[in-house]
C-alpha positions in Angstrom: 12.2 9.4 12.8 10.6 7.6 15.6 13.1 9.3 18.0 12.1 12.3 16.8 8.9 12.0 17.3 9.6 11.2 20.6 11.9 14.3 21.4 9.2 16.3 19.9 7.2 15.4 23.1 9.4 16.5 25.7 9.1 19.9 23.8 5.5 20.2 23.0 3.6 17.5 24.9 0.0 16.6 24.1 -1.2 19.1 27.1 0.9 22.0 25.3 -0.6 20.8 22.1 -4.3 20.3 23.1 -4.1 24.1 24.4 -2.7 25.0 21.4 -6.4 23.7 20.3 -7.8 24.9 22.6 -7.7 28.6 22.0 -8.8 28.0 18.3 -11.7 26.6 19.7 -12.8 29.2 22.3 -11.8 31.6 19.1 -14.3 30.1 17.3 -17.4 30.6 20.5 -16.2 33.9 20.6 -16.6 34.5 16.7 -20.3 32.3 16.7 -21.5 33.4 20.0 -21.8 29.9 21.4 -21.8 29.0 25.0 -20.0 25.6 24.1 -19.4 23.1 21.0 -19.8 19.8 21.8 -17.4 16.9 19.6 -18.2 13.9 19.0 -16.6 12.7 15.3 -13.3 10.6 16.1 -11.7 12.9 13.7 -12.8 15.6 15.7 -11.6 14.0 19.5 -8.5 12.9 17.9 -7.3 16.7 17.0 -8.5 17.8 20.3 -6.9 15.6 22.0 -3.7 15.6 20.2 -4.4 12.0 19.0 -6.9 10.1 21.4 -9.3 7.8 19.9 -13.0 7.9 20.9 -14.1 4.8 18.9 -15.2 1.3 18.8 -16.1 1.1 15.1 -14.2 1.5 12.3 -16.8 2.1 9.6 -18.7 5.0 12.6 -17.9 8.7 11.6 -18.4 9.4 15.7 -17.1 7.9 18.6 -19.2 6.3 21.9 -18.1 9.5 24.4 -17.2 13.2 23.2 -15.9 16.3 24.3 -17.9 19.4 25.4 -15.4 22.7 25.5 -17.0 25.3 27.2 -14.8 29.1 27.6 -13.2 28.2 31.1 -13.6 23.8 31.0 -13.3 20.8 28.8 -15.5 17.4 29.8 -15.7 14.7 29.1 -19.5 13.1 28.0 -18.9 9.3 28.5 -21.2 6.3 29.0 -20.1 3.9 31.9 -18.6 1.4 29.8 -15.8 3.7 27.8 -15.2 5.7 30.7 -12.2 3.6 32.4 -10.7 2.6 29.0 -11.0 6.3 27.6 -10.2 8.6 31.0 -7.0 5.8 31.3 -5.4 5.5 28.0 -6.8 8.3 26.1 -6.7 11.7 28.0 -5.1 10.9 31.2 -2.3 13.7 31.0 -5.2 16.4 30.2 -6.8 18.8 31.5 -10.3 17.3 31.2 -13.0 16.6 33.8 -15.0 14.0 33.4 -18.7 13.4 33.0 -20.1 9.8 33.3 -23.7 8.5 32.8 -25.2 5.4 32.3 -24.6 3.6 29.4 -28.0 2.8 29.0 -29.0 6.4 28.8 -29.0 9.3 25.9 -25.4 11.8 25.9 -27.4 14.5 24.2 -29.6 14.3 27.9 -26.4 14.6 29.8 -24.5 17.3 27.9 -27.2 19.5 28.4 -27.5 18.9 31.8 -24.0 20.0 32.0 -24.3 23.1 29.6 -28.0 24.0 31.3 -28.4 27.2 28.7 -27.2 28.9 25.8 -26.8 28.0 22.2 -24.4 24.6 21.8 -22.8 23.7 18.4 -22.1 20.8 17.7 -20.0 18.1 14.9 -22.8 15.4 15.2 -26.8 16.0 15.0 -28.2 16.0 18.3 -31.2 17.8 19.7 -31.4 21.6 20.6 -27.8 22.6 18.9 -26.4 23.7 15.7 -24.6 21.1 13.6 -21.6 23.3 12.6 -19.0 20.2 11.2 -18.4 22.5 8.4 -16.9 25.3 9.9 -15.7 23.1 13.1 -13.5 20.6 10.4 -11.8 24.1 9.2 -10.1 24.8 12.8 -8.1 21.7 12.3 -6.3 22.2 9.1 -3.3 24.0 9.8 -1.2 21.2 11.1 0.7 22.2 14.8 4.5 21.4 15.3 3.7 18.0 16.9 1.8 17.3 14.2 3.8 17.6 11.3 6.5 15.9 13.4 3.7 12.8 13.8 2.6 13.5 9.7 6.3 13.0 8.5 6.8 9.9 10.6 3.5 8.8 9.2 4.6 9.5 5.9 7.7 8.0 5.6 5.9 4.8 7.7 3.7 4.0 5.9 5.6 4.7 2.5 8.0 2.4 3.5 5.6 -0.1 4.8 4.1 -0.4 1.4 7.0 0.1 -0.7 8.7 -3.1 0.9 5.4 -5.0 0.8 4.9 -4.4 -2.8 8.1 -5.5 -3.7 7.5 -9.0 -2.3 4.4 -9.6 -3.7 4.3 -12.2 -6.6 2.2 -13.4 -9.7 -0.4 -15.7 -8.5 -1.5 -13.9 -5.6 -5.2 -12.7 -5.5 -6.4 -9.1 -4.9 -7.3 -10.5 -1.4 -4.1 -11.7 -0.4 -2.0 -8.9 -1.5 -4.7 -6.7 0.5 -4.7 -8.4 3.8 -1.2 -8.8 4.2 -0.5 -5.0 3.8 -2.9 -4.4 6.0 -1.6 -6.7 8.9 1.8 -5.2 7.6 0.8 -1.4 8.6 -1.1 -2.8 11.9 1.5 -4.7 13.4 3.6 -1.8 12.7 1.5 0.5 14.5 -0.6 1.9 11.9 -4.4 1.9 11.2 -5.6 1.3 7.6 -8.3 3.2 6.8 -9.0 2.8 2.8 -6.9 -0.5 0.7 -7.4 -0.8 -2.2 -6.1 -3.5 -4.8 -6.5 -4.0 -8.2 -5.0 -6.1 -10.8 -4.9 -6.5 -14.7 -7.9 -4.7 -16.8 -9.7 -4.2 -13.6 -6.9 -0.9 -13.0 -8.4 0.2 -16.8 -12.1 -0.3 -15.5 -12.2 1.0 -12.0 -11.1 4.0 -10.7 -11.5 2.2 -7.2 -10.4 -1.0 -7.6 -12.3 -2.7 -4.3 -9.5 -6.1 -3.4 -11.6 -9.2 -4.9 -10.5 -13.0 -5.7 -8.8 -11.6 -9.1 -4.9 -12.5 -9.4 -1.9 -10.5 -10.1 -0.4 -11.9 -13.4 1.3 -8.9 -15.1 -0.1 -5.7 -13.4 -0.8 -5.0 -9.8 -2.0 -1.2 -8.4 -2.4 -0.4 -4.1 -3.8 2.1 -2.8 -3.9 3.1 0.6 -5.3 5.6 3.7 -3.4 4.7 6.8 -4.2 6.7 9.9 -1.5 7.6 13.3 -3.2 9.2 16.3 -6.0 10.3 14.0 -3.7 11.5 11.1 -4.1 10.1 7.9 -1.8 9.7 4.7 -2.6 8.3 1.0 -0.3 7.2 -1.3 -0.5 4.8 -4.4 2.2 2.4 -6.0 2.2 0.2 -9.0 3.7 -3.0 -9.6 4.6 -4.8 -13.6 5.8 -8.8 -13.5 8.5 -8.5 -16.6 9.2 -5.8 -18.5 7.1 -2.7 -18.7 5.3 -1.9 -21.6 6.4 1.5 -23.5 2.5 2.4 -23.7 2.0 1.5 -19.9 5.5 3.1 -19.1 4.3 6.5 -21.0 0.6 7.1 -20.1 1.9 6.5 -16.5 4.9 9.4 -17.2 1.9 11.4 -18.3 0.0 11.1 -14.9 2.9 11.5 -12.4 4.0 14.5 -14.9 0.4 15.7 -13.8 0.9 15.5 -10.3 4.2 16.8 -10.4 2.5 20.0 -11.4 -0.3 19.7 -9.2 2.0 19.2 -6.1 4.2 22.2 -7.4 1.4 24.6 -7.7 0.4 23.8 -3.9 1.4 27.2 -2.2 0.1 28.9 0.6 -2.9 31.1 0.0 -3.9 29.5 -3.1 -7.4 29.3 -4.4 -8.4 25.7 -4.4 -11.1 26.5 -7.8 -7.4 28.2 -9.7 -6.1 24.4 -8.7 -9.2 22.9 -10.4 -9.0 25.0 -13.2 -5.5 24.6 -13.3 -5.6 20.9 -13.0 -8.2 20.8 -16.3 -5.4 22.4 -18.4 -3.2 19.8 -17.3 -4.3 16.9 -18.7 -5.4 18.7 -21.5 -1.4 19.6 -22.2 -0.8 15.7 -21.7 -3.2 14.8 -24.2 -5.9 13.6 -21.8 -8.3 16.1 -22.4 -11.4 15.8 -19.9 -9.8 12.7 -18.4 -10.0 14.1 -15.2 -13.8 13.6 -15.2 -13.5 10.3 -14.7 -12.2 10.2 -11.3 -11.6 13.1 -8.3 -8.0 14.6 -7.9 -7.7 14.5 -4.2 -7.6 17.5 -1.8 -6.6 18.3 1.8 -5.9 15.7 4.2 -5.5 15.1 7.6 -7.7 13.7 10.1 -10.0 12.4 7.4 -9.0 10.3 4.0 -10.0 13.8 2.6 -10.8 16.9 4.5 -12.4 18.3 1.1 -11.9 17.2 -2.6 -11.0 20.1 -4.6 -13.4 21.0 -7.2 -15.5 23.9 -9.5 -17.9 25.2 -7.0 -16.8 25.0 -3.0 -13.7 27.6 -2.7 -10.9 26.9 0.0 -7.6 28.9 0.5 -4.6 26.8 1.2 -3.6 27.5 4.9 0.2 27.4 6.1 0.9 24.0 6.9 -1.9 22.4 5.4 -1.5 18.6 4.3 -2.9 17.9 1.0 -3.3 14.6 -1.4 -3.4 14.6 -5.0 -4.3 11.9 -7.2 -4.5 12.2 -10.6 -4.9 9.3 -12.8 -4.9 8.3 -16.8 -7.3 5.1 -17.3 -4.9 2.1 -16.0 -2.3 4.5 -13.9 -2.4 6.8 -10.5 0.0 9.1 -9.2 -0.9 9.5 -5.3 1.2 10.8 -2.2 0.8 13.8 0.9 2.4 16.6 1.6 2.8 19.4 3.8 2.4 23.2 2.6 5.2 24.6 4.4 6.5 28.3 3.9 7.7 28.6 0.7 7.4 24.9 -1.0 5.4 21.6 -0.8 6.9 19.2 1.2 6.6 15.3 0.4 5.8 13.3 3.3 4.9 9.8 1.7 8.7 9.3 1.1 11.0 6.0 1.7 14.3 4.9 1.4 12.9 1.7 0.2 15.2 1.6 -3.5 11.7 2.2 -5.1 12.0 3.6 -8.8 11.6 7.3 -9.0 10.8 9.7 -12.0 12.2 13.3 -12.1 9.8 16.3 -13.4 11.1 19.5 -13.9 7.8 22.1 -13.7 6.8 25.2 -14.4 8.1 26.9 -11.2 11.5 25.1 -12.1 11.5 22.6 -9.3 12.2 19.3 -10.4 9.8 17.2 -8.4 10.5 13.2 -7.8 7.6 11.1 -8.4 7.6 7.5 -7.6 7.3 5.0 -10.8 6.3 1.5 -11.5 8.1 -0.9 -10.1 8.9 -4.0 -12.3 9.9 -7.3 -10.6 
């Protein structure tokens, strides 16, 4: 897959791809009337530039330079001490010129020096323009070519990754443990971690986010993870049982992957994301889980965040061609969690591995039968 990724290049290089951006950008000054939009969220630089990274800190929504896209050029805002670093390794094949100032100095100062009039949004709040994150996080969810090449060598990374991790784990080991070896597994491998979570015996049944702490895994083990490629992000969940599985366990876990089976199946381009929630309600209700779903979100679209949006009652969205999307239904003590990709006609499954984990087959209402990862017992 890696080769393929690598082909993919020679096709549609990171130039081809940020132009690609490029006009949706410009599309959107033309449909605001803005004389620029200035990015400075790492989610935001990471689409623009077809995968650079503007950050220091991992736990910062915004990065310590940004990228001010005007009709005719792109700059580059940096301080003095990102700007070999970012110019060398980040955007050196692009068409971007670059601004430098002090570090010791303000950016908001020095992009308006470079803008000098007219009405500036913006992804950040910074002084005299419109904070627009909103409608500037919508322009990147339709994934381009490259990047579903990159999301389904993500996928099937990080899937595999895990999958192999989790079956070597053993009884004894603390939340901890398991947690920080996954996570030097997925960085040594290339891959940034962005959410682990770990959580073992009644701690699954009392916390929908099981934060990794000294508990150990006797019997039961869940993981959870966000991992992140040039700025793309997947989530995925798998569970682990020392011995043999319990028939209760083994059914109330049936019950939620049967649910996202149905919630992945009903993932179709130009689909109201309040039918999904509505849709998703009946669900569990069908299962016998009536209102479960209250206890926890269900996911939503993904891609350069953990979630672009969670689905829910109020805040409408139509599901865009190529759009990645994770759902995550759970049943107190169980999670079903993976991405996919809304292609043309059917969901596509990205978070997939031929790893020899266990798998569950669903046949649902559309008549697909949908394969759903179970619990692995060791």
């Amino acid at each position: 897959m890696l080769r393929e990724v690598e082909a993919l290049k020679e096709v549609i290089s990171q130039k081809e791809d940020m132009n690609i951006k490029l006009e949706i950008v410009r599309g959107f000054l033309d449909d605001y009337q803005y004389e620029a939009v200035f990015y400075q969220r790492q989610d935001n630089f990471a689409w623009l530039t077809s995968g650079g990274h503007n950050g220091i800190l991992y736990n910062s929504e915004n990065g310590q330079c940004g990228l001010l896209v005007t009709r005719q050029v792109v700059y580059l805002i940096t301080n003095s001490s990102e700007k070999p670093r970012v110019v060398n390794e980040e955007i050196a094949s692009l068409p971007i010129q670059v601004i430098d100032y002090p570090w010791y100095e303000d950016i908001n100062e020095t992009v308006w020096k470079t803008v000098r009039k007219g009405r500036v949004a913006s992804d950040t709040p910074l002084e005299g323009m419109d904070v627009r994150t909103i409608e500037l996080s919508k322009l990147r969810f339709s994934l381009t070519e490259l990047e579903q090449v990159r999301y389904r060598y993500l996928g099937e990374t990080a899937a595999t990754l895990m999958e192999k991790y989790c079956m070597s784990i053993v009884p004894g080991q603390t939340e901890l443990e398991i947690a920080a070896g996954l996570n030097r597994t997925y960085l040594a491998n290339g891959l940034l971690p962005t959410v682990t979570l770990v959580g073992c015996e009644d701690r699954i049944d009392l916390f929908r986010h099981p934060i990794a702490t000294k508990n150990r895994f006797v019997k039961k083990c869940m993981v959870v993870s966000c991992v992140s490629y040039k700025g793309l992000v997947v989530a995925l969940t798998r569970m682990v049982y020392s011995g043999k599985l319990p028939q209760a366990l083994s059914e109330k876990f049936t019950l939620t992957a049967k649910v996202a089976s149905e919630l992945i199946a009903t993932s179709t381009v130009g689909k109201s994301t309040i039918e999904i929630f509505d849709q998703m309600k009946k669900l569990y209700e069908d299962v016998g889980y009536y209102g479960e779903w209250q206890q926890h979100h269900q996911g939503g679209a993904i891609g350069y965040q953990n979630r672009e949006y969670l689905v829910n009652a109020t805040t409408e969205y139509f599901i865009q061609q190529n759009q990645a999307f994770a759902w995550n239904p759970s049943i107190k003590g169980t999670k079903s969690e993976d991405t996919i990709i809304v292609v043309d006609t059917t969901p596509e499954i990205i978070t997939v591995s031929e790893s020899g984990w266990p798998l569950q087959s669903f046949q649902v209402r559309t008549g697909e039968t949908i394969k759903r990862p179970a619990i692995l017992e060791i």
